[in-house]
C-alpha positions in Angstrom: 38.9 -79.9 17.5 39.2 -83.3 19.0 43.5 -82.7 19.6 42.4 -79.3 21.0 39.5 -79.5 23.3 40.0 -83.0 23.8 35.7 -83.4 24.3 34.2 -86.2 25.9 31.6 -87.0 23.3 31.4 -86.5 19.7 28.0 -85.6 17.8 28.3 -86.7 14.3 25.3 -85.4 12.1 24.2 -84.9 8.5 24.2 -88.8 7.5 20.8 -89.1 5.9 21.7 -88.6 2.2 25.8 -88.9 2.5 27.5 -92.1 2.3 29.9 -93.1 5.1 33.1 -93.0 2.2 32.4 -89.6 1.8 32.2 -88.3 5.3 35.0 -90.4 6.5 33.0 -90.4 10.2 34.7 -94.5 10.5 38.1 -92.6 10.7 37.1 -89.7 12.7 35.2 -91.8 15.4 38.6 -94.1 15.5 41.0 -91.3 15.9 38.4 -89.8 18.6 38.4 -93.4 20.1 42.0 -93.9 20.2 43.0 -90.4 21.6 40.9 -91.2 24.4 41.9 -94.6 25.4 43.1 -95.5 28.8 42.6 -92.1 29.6 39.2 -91.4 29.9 35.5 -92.9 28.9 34.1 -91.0 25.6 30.8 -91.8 23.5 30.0 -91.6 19.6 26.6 -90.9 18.1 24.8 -93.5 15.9 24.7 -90.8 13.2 28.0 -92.0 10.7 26.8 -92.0 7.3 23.3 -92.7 5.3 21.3 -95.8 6.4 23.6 -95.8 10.3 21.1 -94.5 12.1 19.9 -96.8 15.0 23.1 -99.4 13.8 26.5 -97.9 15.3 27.3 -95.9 18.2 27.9 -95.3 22.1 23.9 -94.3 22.0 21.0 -94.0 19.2 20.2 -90.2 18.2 16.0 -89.9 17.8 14.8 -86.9 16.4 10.9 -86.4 17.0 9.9 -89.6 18.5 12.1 -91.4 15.1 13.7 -94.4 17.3 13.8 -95.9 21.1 15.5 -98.2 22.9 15.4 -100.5 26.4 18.4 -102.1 26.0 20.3 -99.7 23.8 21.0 -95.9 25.6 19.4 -93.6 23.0 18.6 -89.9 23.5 15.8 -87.5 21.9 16.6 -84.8 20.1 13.9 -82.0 19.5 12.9 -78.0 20.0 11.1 -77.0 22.2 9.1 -75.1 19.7 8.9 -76.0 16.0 12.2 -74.4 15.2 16.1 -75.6 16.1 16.8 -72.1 16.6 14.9 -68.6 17.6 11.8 -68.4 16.4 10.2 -65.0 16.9 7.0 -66.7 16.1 6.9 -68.8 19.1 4.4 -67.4 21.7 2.6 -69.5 24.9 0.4 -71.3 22.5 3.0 -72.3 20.1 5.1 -73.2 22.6 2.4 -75.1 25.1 2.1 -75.2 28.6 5.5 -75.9 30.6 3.5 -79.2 31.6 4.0 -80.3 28.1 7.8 -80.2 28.1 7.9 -81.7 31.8 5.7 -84.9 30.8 7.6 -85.5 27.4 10.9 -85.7 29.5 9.0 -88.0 32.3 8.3 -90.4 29.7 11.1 -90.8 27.5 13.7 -91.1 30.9 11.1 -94.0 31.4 11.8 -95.3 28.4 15.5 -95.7 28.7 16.4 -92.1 26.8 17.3 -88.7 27.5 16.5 -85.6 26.4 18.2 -83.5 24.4 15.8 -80.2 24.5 16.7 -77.4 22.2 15.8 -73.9 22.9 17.9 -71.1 20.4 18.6 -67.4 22.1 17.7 -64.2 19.9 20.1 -62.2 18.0 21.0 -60.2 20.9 22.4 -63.4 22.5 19.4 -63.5 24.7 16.7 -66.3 25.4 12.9 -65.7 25.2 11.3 -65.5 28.6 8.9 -67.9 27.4 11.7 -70.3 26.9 13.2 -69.6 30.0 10.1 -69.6 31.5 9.4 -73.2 30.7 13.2 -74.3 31.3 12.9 -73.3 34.6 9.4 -74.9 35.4 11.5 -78.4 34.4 14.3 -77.1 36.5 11.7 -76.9 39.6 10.3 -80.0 39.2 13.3 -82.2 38.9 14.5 -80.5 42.3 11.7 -81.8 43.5 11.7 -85.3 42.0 14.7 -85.4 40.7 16.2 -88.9 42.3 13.5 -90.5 40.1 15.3 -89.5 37.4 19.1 -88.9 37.5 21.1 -92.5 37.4 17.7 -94.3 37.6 17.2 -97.5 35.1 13.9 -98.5 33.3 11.3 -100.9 35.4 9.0 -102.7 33.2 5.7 -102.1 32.6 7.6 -98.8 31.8 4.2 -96.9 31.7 0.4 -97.3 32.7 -1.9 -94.5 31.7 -0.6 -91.1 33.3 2.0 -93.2 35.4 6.0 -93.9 33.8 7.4 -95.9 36.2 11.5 -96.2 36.8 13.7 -97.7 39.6 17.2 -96.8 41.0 20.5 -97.8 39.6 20.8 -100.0 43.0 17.2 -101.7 42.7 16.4 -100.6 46.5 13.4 -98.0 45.2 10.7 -98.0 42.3 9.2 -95.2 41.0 6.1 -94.4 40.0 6.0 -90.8 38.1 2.1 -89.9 37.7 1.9 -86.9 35.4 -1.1 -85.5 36.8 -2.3 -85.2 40.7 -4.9 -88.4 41.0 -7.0 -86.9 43.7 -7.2 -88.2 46.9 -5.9 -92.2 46.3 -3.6 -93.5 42.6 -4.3 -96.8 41.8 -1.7 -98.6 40.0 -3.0 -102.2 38.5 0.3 -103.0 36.5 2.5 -103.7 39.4 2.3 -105.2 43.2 4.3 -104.3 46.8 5.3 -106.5 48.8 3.9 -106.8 51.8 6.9 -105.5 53.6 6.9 -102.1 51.6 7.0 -98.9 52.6 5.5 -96.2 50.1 6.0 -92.5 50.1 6.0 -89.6 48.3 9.4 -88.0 47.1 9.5 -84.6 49.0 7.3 -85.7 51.7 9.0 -87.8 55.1 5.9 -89.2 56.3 4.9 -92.6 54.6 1.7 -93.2 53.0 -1.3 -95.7 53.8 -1.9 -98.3 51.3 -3.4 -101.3 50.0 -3.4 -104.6 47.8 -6.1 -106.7 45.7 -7.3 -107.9 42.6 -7.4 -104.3 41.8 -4.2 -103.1 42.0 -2.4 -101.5 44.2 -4.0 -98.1 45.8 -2.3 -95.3 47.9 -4.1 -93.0 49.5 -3.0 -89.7 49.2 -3.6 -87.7 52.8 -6.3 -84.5 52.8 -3.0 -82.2 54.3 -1.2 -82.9 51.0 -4.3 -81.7 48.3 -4.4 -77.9 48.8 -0.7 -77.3 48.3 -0.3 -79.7 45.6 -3.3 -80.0 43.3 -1.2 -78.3 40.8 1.4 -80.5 40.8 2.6 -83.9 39.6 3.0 -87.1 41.5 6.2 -89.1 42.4 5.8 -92.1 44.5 8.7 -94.1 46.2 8.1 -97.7 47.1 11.0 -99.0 49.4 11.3 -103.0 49.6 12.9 -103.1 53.3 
């Protein structure tokens, strides 16, 4: 596979009851290694025999919420439903609302991971609609608010509440990601703007009013903006000019 395809990343699994003599994985992740080298950048799993996990690797390998990281890059693996394949028992409640999905992937990018989500087509080849359905709900909200996520970096306090906070690779914005719409003003008490700032809110130019005191630091979210978005979550960019 690896003299054939020549892939970029290799995704060792199966090491929680095989020792590391028996699956070889030091040798294969060497000769991945050195096939690679000045040519290109590749990455290796943590997952090389029994007792690896969370020890070796390019990146950690969580499955269900098992490790994190915010120094090491680590990346969760789960189904979207309770199944690593088709499941023709899945159905809207099983599966929960798209929401769900969208918020679980908020939080772990702001906790230094990605997501690895896992969503198995029928026997036909075909995915559910209600898989489909809820990939594409995550698909319209990160064209929305995706630059909070793609090539951002954690920012400490990492959460508050409903609110997972990240920053840009470059440190010029923060990010404040608030899972559900606050109403008409979000106060956030975990972190301050300089006086200097300039908030807004990712797909909107105009910037918004704000404020701050012993309480925090409020933004007032304007009356034109509630109708069309009471649905919707909230991503706020803070610009240090």
């Amino acid at each position: 596979m690896i003299d054939r395809f020549d892939p970029d990343g290799l995704w060792q699994d199966g090491e929680w009851a095989t020792p590391v003599e028996s699956l070889h994985s030091r040798e294969l992740a060497a000769y991945f290694y050195n096939k690679a080298e000045g040519r290109k950048e590749v990455a290796v799993n943590d997952r090389y025999a029994q007792g690896t996990r969370d020890h070796h690797g390019d990146y950690f390998c969580s499955e269900y919420n098992s490790t994190q990281s915010y120094t090491h890059p680590w990346e969760e693996n789960q189904s979207i439903s309770k199944s690593f394949a088709y499941n023709y028992e899945d159905n809207d409640e099983s599966l929960g609302p798209p929401s769900t999905l969208i918020h679980k992937f908020i939080t772990i990018v702001s906790k230094n991971g990605n997501l690895v989500i896992i969503g198995g087509p029928d026997a036909s080849g075909v995915y559910p609609e209600n898989l489909v359905r809820r990939f594409k709900a995550l698909g319209a909200w990160l064209k929305v608010n995706g630059e909070a996520i793609y090539a951002t970096r954690v920012l400490p306090p990492y959460q508050e509440g409903d609110v997972c906070y990240t920053r840009s690779k470059d440190g010029k914005f923060a990010y404040a990601i608030c899972k559900h719409w606050p109403g008409n003003s979000l106060t956030l008490k975990e972190v301050r703007a300089d006086d200097d700032s300039k908030i807004t809110m990712v797909g909107v130019a105009a910037p918004l009013a704000w404020r701050q005191n012993k309480q925090g630091l409020t933004i007032a979210i304007q009356d034109q903006l509630q109708d069309a978005l009471l649905w919707a979550s909230l991503t706020i960019r803070h610009t240090a000019e």
